[in-house]
C-alpha positions as CSV (number, residue, x, y, z in Angstrom):
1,X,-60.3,4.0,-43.2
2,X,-60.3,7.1,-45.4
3,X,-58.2,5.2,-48.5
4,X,-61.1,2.5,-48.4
5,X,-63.3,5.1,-49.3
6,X,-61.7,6.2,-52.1
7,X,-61.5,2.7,-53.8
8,X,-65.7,3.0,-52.9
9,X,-66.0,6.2,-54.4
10,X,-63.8,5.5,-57.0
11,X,-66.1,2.6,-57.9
12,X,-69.1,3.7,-57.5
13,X,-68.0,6.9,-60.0
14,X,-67.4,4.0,-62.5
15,X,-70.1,2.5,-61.9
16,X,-72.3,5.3,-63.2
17,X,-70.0,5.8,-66.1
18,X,-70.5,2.3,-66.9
19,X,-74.4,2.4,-66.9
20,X,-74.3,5.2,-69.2
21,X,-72.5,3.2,-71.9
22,X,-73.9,-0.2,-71.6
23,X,-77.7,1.5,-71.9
24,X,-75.8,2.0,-75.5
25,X,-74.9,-1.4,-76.1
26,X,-76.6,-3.1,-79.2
27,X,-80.0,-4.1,-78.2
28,X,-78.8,-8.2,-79.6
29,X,-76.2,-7.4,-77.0
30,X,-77.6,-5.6,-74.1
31,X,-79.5,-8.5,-72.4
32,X,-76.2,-10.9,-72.3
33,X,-72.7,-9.1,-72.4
34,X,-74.5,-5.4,-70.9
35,X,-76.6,-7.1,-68.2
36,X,-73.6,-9.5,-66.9
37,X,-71.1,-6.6,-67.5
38,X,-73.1,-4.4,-64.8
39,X,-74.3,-7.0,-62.8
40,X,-70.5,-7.8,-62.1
41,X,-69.5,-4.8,-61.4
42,X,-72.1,-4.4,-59.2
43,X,-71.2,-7.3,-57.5
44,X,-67.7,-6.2,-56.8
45,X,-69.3,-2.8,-55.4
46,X,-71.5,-4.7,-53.3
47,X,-68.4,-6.6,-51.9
48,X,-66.4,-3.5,-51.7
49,X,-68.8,-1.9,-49.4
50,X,-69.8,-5.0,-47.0
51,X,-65.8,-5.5,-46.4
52,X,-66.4,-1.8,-45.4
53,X,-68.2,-2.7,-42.6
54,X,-66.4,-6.1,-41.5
55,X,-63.4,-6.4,-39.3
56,X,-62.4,-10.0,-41.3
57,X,-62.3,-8.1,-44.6
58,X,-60.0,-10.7,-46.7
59,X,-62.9,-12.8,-48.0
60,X,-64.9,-10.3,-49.5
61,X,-62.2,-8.7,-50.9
62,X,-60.7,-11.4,-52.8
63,X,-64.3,-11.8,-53.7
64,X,-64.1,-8.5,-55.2
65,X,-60.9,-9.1,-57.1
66,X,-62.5,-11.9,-58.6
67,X,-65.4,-9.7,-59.8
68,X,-62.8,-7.5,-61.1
69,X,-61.2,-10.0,-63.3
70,X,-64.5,-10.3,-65.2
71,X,-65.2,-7.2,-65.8
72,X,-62.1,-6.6,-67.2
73,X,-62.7,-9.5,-69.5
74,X,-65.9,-8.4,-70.5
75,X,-64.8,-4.5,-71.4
76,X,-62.3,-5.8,-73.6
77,X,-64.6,-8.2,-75.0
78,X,-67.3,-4.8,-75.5
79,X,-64.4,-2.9,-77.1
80,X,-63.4,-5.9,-79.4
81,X,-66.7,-6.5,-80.8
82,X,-67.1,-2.5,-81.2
83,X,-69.6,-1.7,-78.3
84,X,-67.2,0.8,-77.1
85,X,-64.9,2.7,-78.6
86,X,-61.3,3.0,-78.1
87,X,-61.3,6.7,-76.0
88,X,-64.2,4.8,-73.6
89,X,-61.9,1.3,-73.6
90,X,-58.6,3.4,-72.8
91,X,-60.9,5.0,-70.0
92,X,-62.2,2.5,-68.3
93,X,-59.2,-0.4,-68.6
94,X,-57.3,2.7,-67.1
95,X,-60.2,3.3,-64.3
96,X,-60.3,-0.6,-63.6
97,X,-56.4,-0.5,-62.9
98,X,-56.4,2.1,-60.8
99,X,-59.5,0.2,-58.9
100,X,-57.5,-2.6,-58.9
101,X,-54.7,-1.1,-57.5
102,X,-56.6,0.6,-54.6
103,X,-58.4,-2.8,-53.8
104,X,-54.7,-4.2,-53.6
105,X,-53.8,-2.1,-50.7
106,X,-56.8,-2.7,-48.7
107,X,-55.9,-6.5,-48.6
């Protein structure tokens, strides 16, 4: 129980890092790649936090992972088209595989 915490907390700490750097995004940019950036991230919280509270947990969680995979996609996207810089891309592709790796134990 306590590890499927941390992969909550841990989440929900990038999360907020995340808002604070797509609020910086290009304002051509921050109603598209921002927007669907955070909304699937929030999505995988979301899932993260209902398989929290379910005894059949597998679903959401792959669910989750799914969510995952776009987010990564999009944050490399961000870093490619210069939305975020190298230091912030290194930071979060590092945070988002150490998410990953947490959500792959709870499975």
């Amino acid at each position: 129980m306590a590890e499927e915490f941390k992969v909550i907390q841990k989440s929900y700490d990038f999360c907020k890092w995340l808002m604070d750097h797509t609020g910086k995004f290009p304002k051509s940019h921050r109603f598209s790649i921002a927007v669907r950036l955070e909304n699937h991230f929030l999505e995988f919280l979301e899932h993260l936090v209902i398989a929290n509270h379910r005894k059949v947990k597998l679903p959401l969680l792959q669910a989750a992972d799914e969510e995952l995979i776009k987010v990564r996609l999009l944050i490399g996207l961000s870093h490619d088209q210069k939305f975020i810089n190298t230091n912030s891309y290194e930071f979060a592709a590092n945070s988002l595989d150490e998410i990953g790796r947490m959500l792959g134990e709870q499975k």
